[in-house]
C-alpha positions in Angstrom: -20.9 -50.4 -14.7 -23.3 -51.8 -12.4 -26.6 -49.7 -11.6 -28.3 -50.5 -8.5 -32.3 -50.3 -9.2 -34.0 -47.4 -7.5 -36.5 -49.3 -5.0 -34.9 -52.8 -4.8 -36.5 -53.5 -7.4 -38.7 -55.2 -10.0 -35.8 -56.3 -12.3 -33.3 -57.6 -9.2 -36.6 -59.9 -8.4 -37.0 -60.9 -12.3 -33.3 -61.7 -12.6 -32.8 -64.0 -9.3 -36.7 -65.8 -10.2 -35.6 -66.4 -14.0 -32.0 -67.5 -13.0 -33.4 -70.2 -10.4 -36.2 -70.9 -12.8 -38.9 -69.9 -10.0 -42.5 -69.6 -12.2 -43.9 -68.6 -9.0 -41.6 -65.4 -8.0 -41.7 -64.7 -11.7 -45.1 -64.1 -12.0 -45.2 -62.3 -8.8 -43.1 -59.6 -10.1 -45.2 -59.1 -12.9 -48.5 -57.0 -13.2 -51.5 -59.7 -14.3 -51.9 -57.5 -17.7 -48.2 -57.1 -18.6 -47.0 -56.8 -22.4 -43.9 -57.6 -23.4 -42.8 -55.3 -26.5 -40.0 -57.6 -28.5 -37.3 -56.2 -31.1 -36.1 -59.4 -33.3 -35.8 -57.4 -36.6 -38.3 -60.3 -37.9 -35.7 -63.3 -36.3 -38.5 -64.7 -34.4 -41.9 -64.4 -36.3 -43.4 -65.4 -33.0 -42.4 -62.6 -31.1 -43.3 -59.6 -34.0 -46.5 -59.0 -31.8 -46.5 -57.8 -28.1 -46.5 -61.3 -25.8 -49.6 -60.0 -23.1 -50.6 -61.4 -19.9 -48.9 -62.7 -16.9 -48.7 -66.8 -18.1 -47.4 -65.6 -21.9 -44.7 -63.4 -20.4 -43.6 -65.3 -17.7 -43.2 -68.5 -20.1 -40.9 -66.3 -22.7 -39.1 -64.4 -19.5 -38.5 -68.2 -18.3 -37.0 -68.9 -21.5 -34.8 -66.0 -22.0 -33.5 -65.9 -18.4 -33.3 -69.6 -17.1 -32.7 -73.2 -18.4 -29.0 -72.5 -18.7 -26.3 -73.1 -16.4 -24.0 -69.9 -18.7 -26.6 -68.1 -18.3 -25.4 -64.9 -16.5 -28.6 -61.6 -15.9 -26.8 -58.3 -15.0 -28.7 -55.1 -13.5 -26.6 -52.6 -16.3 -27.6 -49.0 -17.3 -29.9 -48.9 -20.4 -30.7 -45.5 -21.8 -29.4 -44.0 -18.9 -32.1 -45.9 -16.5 -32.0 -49.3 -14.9 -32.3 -52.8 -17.1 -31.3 -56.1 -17.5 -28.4 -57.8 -19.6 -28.6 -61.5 -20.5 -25.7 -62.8 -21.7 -25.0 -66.4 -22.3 -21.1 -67.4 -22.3 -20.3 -63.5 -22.4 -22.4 -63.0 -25.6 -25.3 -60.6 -25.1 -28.4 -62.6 -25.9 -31.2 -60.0 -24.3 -31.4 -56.6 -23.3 -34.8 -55.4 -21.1 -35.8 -52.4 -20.0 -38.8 -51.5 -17.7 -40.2 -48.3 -16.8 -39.7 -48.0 -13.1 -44.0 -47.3 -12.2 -44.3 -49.6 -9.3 -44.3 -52.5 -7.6 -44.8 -55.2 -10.4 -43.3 -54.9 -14.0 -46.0 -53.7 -16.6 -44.4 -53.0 -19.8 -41.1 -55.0 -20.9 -38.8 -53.7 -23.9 -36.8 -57.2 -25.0 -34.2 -56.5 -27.3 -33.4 -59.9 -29.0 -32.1 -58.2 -32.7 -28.2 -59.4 -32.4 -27.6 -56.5 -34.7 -28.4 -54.3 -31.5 -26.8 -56.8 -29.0 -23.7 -57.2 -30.0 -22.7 -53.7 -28.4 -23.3 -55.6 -24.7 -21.4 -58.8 -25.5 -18.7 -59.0 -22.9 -15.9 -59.3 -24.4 -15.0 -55.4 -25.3 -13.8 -53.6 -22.8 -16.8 -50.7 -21.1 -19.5 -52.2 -23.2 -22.6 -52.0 -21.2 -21.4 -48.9 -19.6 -23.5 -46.0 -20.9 -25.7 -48.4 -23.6 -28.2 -46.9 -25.3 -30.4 -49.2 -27.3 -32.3 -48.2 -30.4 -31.1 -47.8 -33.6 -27.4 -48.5 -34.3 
């Protein structure tokens, strides 16, 4: 199920930036002190502190969203509130969620653990639909 974001939004403008692989419309979505809060389960050692700042997070939101013509960043529910689904090829490679407190993104949630992911991947039938991410 698609879920439209509430003020057309933050995460439509992170999605469309990081999919054309715009660093300028990237960083203007995002506040100048945002932290990005990453759950690898210890799969990247770079990423088991918070990534801060504007530069830092637009660099590993470039990463994640762009560079890749299977690339494919949906606007899905997660935990009952808008986010954003990555999926290369069908398989879920990202899940973000943002608290909805303005303008600009301030605080990211990236779910990289594929332990947690695999629940989005697209091929099951309704996956996405009502996800809830956390332990599982």
């Amino acid at each position: 199920m698609s879920v439209r974001p509430d003020n057309d939004d933050a995460l439509v403008q992170l999605a469309e930036a990081g999919r054309w692989g715009d660093a300028v419309a990237l960083r203007s979505v995002l506040a100048p002190d945002v932290v990005a809060i990453c759950d690898s389960d210890g799969l990247i050692p770079m990423l088991a502190e918070p990534v801060y700042g504007v530069d830092d997070v637009s660099a590993l939101l470039a990463a994640l969203l762009g560079g890749r013509p299977d690339t494919e960043p949906a606007i899905e529910a997660v935990n009952g509130r808008p986010g954003l689904v990555v999926r290369r090829a069908g398989k879920a490679v990202a899940v973000l969620a943002a608290p909805a407190d303005g303008a600009r993104i301030g605080t990211l949630w990236i779910v990289l653990n594929p332990a947690k992911l695999h629940r989005w991947d697209r091929q099951r039938p309704g996956v996405g639909e009502a996800g809830r991410l956390g332990p599982g």
